[in-house]
C-alpha positions as CSV (number, residue, x, y, z in Angstrom):
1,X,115.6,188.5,66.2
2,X,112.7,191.0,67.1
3,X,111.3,190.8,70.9
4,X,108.1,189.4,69.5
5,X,109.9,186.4,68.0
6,X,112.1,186.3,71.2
7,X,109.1,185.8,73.6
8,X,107.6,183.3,71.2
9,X,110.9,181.4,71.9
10,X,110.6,181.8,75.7
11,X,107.1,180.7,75.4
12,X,107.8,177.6,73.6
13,X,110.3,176.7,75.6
14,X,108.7,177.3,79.1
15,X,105.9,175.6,77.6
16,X,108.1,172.7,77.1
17,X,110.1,172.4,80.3
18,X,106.4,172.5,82.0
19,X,105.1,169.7,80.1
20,X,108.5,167.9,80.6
21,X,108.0,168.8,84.3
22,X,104.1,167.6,84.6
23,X,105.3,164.3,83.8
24,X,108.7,164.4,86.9
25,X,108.4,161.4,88.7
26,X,106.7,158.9,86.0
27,X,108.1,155.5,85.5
28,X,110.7,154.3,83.1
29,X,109.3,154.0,79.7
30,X,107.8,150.3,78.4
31,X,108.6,148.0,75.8
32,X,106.8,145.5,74.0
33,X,106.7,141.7,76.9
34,X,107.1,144.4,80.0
35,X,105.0,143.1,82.7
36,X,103.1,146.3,84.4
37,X,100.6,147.0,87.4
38,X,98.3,149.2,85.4
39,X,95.5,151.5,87.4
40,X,92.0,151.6,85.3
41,X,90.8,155.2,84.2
42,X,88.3,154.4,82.3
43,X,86.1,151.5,81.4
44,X,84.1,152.0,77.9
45,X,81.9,149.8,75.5
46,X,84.6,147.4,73.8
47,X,88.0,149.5,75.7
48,X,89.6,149.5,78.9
49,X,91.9,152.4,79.2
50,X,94.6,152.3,82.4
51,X,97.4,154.9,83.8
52,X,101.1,153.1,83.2
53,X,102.8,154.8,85.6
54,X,104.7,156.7,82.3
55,X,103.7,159.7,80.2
56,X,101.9,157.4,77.9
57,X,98.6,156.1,78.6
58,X,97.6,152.3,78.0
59,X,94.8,151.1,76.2
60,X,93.4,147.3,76.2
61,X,90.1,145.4,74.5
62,X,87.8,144.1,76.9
63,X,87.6,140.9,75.6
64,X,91.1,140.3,76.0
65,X,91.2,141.1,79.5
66,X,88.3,138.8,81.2
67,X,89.0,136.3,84.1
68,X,88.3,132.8,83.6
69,X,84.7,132.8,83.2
70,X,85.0,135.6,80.6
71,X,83.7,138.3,82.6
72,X,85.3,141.8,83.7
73,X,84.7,142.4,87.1
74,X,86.7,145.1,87.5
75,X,85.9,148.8,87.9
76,X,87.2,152.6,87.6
77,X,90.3,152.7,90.3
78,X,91.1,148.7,90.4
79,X,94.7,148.0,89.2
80,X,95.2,144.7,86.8
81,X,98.6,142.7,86.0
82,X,98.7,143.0,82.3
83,X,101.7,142.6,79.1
84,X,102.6,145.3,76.8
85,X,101.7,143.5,73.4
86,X,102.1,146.7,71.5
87,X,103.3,150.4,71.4
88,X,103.6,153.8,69.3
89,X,104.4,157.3,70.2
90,X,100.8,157.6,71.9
91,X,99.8,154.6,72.5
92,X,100.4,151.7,74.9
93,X,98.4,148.5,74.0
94,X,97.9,146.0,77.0
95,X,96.4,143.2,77.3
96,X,96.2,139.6,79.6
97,X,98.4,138.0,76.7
98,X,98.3,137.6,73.2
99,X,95.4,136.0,71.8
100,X,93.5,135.5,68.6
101,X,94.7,135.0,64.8
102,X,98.2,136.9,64.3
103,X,100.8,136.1,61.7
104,X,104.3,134.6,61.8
105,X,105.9,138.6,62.9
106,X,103.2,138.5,65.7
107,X,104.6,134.7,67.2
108,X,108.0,135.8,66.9
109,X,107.6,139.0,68.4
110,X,105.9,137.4,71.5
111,X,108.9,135.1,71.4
112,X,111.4,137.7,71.3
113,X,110.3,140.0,73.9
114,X,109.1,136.9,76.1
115,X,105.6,137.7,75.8
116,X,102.7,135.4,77.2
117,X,100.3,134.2,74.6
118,X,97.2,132.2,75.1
119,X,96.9,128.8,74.2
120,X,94.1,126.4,74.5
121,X,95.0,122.6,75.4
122,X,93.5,120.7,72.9
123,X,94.3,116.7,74.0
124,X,97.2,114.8,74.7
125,X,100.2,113.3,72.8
126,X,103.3,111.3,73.0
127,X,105.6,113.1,75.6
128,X,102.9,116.3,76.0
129,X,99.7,118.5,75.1
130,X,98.9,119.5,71.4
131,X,98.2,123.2,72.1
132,X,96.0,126.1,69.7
133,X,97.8,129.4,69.8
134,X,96.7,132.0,67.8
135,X,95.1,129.6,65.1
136,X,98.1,127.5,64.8
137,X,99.1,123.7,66.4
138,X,102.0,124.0,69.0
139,X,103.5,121.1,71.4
140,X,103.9,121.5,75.2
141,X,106.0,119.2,76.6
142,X,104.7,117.5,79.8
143,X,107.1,118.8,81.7
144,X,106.2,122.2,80.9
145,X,102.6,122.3,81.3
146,X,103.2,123.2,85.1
147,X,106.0,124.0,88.2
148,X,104.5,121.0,90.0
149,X,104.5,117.2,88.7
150,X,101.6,116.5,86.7
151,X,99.4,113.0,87.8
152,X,97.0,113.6,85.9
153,X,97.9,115.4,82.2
154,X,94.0,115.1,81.4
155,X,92.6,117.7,83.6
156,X,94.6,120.4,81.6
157,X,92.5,119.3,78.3
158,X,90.1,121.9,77.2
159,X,91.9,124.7,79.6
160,X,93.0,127.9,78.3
161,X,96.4,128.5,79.5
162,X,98.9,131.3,79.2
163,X,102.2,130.0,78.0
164,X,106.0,131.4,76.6
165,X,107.3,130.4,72.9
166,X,110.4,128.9,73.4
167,X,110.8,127.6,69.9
168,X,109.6,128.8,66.7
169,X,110.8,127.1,63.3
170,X,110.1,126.0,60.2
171,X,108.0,128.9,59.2
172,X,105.3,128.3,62.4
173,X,105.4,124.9,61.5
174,X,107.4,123.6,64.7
175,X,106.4,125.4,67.4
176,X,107.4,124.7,71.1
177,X,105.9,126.4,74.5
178,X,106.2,126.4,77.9
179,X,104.2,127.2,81.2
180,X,106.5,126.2,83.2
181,X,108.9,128.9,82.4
182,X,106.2,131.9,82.4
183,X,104.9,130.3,86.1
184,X,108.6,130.3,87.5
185,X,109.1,133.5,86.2
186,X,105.9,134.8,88.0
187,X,106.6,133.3,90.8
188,X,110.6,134.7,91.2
189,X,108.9,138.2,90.7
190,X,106.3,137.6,93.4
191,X,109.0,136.4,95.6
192,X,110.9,139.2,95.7
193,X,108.1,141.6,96.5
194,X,107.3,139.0,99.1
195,X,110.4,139.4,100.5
196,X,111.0,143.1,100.1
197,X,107.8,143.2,102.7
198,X,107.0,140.4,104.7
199,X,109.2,139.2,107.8
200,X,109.3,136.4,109.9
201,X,106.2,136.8,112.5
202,X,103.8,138.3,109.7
203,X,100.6,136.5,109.4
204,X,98.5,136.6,106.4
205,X,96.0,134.9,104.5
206,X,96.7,132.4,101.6
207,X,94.4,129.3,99.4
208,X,95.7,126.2,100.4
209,X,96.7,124.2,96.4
210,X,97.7,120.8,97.6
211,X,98.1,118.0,99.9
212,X,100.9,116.0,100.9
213,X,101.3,113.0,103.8
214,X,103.6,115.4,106.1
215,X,101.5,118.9,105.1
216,X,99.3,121.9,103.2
217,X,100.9,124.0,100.7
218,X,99.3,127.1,100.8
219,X,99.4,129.8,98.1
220,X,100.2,133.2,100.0
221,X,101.5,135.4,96.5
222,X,100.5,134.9,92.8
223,X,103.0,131.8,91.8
224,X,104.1,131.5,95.0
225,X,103.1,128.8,98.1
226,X,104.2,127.9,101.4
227,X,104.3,124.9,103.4
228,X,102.5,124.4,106.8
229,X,103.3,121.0,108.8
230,X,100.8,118.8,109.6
231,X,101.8,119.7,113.2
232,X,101.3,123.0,112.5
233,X,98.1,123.0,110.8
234,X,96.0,122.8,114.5
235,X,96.0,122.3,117.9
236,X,94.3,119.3,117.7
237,X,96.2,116.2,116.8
238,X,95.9,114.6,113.1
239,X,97.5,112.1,111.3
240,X,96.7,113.6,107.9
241,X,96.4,117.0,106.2
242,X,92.6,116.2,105.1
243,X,91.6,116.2,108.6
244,X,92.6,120.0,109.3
245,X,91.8,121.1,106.0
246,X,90.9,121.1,102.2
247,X,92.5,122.1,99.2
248,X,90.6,125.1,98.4
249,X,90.5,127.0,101.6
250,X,91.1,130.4,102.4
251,X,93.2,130.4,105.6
252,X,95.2,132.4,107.9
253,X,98.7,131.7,108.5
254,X,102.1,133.4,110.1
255,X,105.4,132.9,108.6
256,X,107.9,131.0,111.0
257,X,110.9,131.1,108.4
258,X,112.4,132.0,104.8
259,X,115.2,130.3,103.3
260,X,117.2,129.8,100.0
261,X,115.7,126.4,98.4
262,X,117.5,123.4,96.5
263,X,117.7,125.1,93.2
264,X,118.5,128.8,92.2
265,X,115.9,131.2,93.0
266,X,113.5,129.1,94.7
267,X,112.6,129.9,98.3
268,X,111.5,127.8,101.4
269,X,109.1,129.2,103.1
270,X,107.5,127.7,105.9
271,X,104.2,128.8,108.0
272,X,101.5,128.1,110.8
273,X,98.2,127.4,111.0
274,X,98.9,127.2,115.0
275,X,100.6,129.6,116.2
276,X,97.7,132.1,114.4
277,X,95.0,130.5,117.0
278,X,94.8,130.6,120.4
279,X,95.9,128.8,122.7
280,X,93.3,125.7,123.9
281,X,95.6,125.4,127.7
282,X,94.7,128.9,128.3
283,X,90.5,127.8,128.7
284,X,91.2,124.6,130.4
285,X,90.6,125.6,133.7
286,X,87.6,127.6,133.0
287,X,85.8,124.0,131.1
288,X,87.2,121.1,132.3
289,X,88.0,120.1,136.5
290,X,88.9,117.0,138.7
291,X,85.8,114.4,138.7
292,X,84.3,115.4,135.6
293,X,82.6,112.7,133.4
294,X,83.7,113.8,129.8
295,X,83.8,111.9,126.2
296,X,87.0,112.1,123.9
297,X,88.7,110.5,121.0
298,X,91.5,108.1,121.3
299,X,94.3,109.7,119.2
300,X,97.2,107.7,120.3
301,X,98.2,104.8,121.4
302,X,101.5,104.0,123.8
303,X,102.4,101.2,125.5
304,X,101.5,102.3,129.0
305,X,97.9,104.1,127.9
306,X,95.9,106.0,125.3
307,X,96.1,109.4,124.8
308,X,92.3,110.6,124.8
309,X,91.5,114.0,123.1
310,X,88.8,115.7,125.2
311,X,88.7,119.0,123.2
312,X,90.8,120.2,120.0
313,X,94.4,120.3,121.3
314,X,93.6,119.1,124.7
315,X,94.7,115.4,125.4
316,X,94.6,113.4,128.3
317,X,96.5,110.2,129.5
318,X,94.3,106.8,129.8
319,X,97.0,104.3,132.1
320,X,96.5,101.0,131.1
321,X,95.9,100.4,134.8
322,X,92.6,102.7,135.0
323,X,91.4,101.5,131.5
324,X,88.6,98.1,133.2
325,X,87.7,97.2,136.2
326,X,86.4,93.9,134.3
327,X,88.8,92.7,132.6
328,X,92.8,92.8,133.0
329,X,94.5,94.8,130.3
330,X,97.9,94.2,129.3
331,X,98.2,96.6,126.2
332,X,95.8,99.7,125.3
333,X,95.2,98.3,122.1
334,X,93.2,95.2,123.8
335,X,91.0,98.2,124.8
336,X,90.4,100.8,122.5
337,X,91.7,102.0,118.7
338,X,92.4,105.1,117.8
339,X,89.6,106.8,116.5
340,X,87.5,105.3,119.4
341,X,84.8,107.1,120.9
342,X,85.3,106.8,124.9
343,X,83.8,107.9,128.3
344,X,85.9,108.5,131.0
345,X,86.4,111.0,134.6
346,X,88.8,113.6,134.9
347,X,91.4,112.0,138.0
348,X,93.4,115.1,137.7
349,X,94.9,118.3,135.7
350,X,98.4,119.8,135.8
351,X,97.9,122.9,133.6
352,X,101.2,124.5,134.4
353,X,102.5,120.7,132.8
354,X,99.6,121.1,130.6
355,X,98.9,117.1,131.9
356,X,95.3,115.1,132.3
357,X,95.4,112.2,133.6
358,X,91.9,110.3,133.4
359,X,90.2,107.2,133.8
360,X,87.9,104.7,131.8
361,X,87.4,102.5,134.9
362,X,85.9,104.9,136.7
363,X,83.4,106.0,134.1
364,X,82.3,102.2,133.4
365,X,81.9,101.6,137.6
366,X,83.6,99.7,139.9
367,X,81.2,95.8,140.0
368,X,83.1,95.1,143.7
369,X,81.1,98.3,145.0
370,X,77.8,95.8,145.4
371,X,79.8,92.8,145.6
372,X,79.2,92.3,149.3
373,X,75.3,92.7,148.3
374,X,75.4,90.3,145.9
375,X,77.8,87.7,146.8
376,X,77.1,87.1,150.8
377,X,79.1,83.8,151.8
378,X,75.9,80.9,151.5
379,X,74.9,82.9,148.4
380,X,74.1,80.1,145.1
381,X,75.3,82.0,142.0
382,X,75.5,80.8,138.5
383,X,79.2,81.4,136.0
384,X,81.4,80.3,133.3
385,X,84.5,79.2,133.8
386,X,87.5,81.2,132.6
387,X,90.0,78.9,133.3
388,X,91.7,76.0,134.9
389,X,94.7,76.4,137.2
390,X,96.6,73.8,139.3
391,X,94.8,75.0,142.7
392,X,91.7,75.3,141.3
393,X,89.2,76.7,138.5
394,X,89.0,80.6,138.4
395,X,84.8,81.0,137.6
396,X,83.3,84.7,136.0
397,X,80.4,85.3,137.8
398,X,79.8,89.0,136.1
399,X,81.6,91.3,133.7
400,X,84.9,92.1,136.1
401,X,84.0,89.8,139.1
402,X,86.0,86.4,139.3
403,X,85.5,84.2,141.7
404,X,88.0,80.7,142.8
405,X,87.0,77.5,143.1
406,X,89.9,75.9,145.1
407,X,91.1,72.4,144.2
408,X,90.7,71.3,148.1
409,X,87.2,72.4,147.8
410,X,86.4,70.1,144.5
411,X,88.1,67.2,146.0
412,X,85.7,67.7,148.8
413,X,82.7,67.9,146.6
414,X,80.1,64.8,147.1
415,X,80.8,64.0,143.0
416,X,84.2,65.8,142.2
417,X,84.0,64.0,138.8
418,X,81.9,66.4,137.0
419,X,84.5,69.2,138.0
420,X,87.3,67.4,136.5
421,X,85.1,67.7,133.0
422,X,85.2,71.3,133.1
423,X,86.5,73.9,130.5
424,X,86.7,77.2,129.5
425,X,83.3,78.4,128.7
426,X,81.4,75.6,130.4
427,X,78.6,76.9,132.9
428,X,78.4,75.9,136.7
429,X,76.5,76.7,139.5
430,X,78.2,76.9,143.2
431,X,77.7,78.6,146.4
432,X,79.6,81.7,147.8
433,X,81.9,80.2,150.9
434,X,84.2,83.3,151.6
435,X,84.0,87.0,150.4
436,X,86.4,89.5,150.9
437,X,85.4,92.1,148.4
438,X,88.5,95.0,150.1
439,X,90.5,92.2,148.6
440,X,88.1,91.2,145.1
441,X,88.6,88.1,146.1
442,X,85.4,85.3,146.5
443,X,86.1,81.9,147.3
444,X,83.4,79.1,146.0
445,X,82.1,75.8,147.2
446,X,80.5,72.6,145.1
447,X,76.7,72.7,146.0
448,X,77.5,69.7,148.0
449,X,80.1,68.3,149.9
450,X,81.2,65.5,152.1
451,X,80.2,65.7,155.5
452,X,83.6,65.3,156.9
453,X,84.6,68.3,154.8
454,X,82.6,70.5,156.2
455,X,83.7,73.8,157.5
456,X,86.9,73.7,155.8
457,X,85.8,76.3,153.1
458,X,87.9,79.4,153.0
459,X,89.8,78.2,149.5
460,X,92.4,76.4,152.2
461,X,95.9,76.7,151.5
462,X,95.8,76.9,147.4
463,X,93.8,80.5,148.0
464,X,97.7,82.1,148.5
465,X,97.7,81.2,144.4
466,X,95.4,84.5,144.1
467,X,98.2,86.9,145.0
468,X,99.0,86.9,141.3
469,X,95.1,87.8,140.5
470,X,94.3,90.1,143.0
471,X,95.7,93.7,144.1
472,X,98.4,93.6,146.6
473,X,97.3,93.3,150.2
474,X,97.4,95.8,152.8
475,X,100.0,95.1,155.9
476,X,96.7,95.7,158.2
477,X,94.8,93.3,156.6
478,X,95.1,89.5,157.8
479,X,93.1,87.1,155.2
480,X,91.0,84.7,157.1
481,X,89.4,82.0,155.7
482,X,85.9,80.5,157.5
483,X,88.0,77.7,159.2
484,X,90.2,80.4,160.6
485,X,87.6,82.2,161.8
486,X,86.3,79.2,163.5
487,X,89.1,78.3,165.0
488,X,89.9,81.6,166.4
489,X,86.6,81.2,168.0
490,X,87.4,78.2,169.6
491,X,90.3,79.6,171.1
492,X,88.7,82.2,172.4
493,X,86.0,79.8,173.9
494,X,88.7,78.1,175.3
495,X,90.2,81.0,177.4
C-alpha cells in the first residue's frame, strides 16, 4: 500500500469515528408507534421539521399536527408529543397520529406497532360509536370510547378522536378500536414521570375535569387527575363541590399523598385546594373583635345552635339560648336554615381555640330594655292572647314581651264571663297591675273589677306558675306583689 493510499485510509477512518463521535450521547434509535418529545427546528410552508433526540432528524406535515381548532400555534424551540408513523435511513416521519386515506398495509401497520390513528365519531349504535378512520367504517365499543364512564355517549358525536386498532379482519371489513387503551396507556406514561419528580408537599397547578358529591378531580399531568376533598377544596365550609369550584378551572393544588390504586398501574393520588391558601385564623384578630355587629351565613345546624360563617373559613357558634329575645326557641331550626342570611354581635373570640361565640339576640335588641317606659303598673295596653293555663291566660303585648293575666284576677273582674270566652289569638285590652321587668315578668288586671277585690293585684298566689316562663330569680331579689307592698306598709305604719 503506498503512503498516499495509507493516509487516505486514516482520513476516512478519522473522518468516520468523528462523525460517529458528533452524534455521542444521542438517544436510542426509533421505530415506527414510538412515542417521542420532539424539539422544533424549523417551521416551513406545508413542513414541520423537529430534532429526535437521535442522529436522524424528524420531519412532519403541518396539517397533521394542528390542535383542535386546526391551528399550529407552535414556534421554533417549542417541543410537541408526536408518533413515529414512518422511517428510512434519513428520514423520521412524525406526526399527531395517522390520518387521512391509507390502505389495508397502512391499518395494519398502525395496529402492529400500536400506533394512534385518527378517527372521527360519526353517531351511535347498538353497544358503541360507528367511527371514520382513514376512509373506512370502524366500531368503538362504549366502553372504549373513554377511561371514565360515559353518561352521555352523544357528546362524543362529531368529535375527532385519537384511538388504537385492536382488531383488524376480514380484509378492513371488521374493524375494532379503542380509546380507552391509548388514554390508559398515556396516562401510565405520565404517571411515572409524575412520580420520578413530584413528592408529597409539591404544589402545582392542574384543570379541574369533573365533579362528584364528596370532591373535584383535577387534571395535574396529560391522562392523569387527582382528587381533592370537598373539605379540602376551601377554608370556607360547603356542602358541594360546585360551590368551591367549576369544572374547567385552572387551580393550584399540593399533593398530600400517592398510593397504589384498586387495579394494576393505577395510582391514587390525593391533593388540596387548602392547605395552598392561607390561613383565614391568622387575620382574625386584625378584622373581627368582642361587640362587633357583623352579618354571616348559617352553614350548620346542631342541636344546641347554628354555626354562622362570618368570613370564608371563619365560623362562629349561635347558642340556641342567645338566638330571640321574643320568642323561646327550642331547636335552631325554628330560627334560621342554613343558607340564612343573619345579623348578630361578636360575645366573644378564642383564637388560640379558633372559637366565636355570638349572638342573634343581641343584634335584634332586648324589648324589656323600655319595658319599665312602656308598661308602668296603671298603664291600659292592648294584646293577643297566646295561651290559656290553669292560673291564668299568658297575653303578648309585643314581639318578646308577655305579660300574665292571673286566674284570681279574672275571677275578680266585674264580668269574668267574657274572659272564660277567650282563645289563642283573640285580642283584649287590660291594665298593667305589677311590673318587674329585672324579672320580664308583668302582671295584668281586667279594666274593671269588684270593689271588694281591690288592691289584691300582684298575680296572687298563681304568679309562682311563672317560674317555668321566666329566667331564674336572683337570691337577692324578693318578688313582691302590690298587696305585699301594701301590707308591708301597714306594718311599718304600725310600728
Amino acid at each position: 500500500m503506498t503512503d498516499q493510499a495509507q493516509n487516505n485510509g486514516d482520513m476516512e477512518q478519522s473522518f468516520a469515528e468523528l462523525f460517529e463521535a458528533s452524534y455521542a450521547g444521542q438517544g436510542e434509535p426509533l421505530n415506527v408507534g414510538d412515542k417521542v418529545s420532539a424539539r422544533i427546528i424549523s417551521i416551513g410552508a406545508d413542513s414541520v421539521y423537529f430534532d429526535t433526540g437521535t442522529k436522524i432528524d424528524g420531519v412532519g406535515e403541518k396539517k397533521d399536527l394542528l390542535d383542535a381548532e386546526g391551528e399550529f400555534p407552535h414556534k421554533e424551540g417549542d417541543t410537541m408529543d408526536l408518533y413515529v408513523v414512518s422511517k428510512t435511513r434519513s428520514e423520521i416521519v412524525l406526526s399527531r397520529a395517522l390520518a387521512g386515506a391509507g390502505g389495508l398495509e397502512m391499518l395494519q401497520s398502525a395496529k402492529d406497532s400500536g400506533l394512534p390513528v385518527d378517527g372521527r365519531v360519526k353517531e351511535t349504535c347498538k353497544g358503541g360509536f360507528s367511527v371514520e378512520i382513514m376512509g373506512r367504517r370502524a366500531f368503538c365499543p362504549v366502553s372504549q370510547i373513554d377511561a371514565r364512564f360515559v353518561e352521555n355517549p352523544e357528546e362524543y358525536v362529531g368529535q375527532t378522536l385519537p384511538f388504537l386498532i385492536s382488531k383488524l379482519e376480514e380484509r378492513g371489513r371488521n374493524i375494532v378500536v379503542t380509546r380507552r387503551a391509548l388514554l390508559e396507556r398515556e396516562r401510565q406514561a405520565a404517571t411515572e414521570q409524575f412520580l420520578a419528580s413530584v413528592n408529597p408537599g409539591d404544589e402545582l397547578e392542574g384543570k379541574v375535569v369533573r365533579l362528584t358529591d364528596f370532591g373535584a378531580f383535577v387534571e395535574i399531568a396529560p391522562g392523569l387527575e387527582g382528587m381533592v376533598h370537598v373539605s379540602e377544596l376551601g377554608f370556607a365550609r360547603i356542602a358541594k363541590p360546585d360551590e368551591a369550584v367549576s369544572v374547567g378551572d385552572v387551580i393550584r393544588v399540593k399533593v398530600l399523598g400517592v398510593e397504589p390504586g384498586k387495579k394494576p398501574g393505577q395510582m391514587k393520588i390525593s391533593l388540596s385546594r387548602k392547605q395552598t391558601m392561607g390561613d383565614p385564623w391568622a387575620d382574625v384578630a386584625g378584622r373581627l373583635k368582642d361587640g362587633d355587629k357583623a352579618t354571616g351565613k348559617v352553614v350548620r345546624l346542631a342541636d344546641f345552635g347554628a354555626f354562622v360563617e362570618l368570613m370564608p373559613g371563619v365560623d362562629g357558634l349561635v347558642h340556641v339560648s342567645e338566638m330571640s329575645y321574643k320568642k323561646r326557641v327550642n331547636k335552631p331550626g325554628d330560627m334560621v336554615a342554613v343558607g340564612d342570611e343573619v345579623a348578630v354581635v361578636i360575645k366573644e373570640i378564642d383564637p388560640l381555640k379558633r372559637r366565636i361565640s355570638l349572638s342573634m339576640k343581641d343584634a335584634e335588641g332586648d324589648p324589656w330594655l323600655e319595658a319599665a317606659a312602656k308598661y308602668a303598673p296603671g298603664t291600659q295596653v292592648s294584646g293577643t292572647v297566646e295561651k290559656r293555663e290553669t292560673f291564668g291566660i299568658f297575653v303578648t303585648l309585643e314581639p318578646g314581651i308577655t305579660a300574665l293575666l292571673p286566674k284570681s284576677r279574672i275571677a275578680a273582674a266585674v264580668d269574668p264571663k267574657p274572659f272564660d270566652k277567650l282563645q289563642r289569638g283573640d285580642s283584649v285590652t287590660l291594665l298593667v297591675e305589677d311590673l318587674r321587668a329585672g324579672e320580664r315578668r308583668i302582671a295584668l288586671s281586667p279594666l274593671e273589677v269588684r270593689e271588694d277585690a281591690k288592691g289584691e293585684g300582684g298575680g296572687g298566689r298563681e304568679s309562682g306558675e311563672w317560674k317555668q316562663y321566666a329566667r331564674p330569680q336572683k337570691a337577692a331579689e324578693k318578688p313582691m306583689g302590690l298587696l305585699g307592698e301594701m301590707l308591708a306598709q301597714a306594718m311599718k305604719a304600725k310600728k
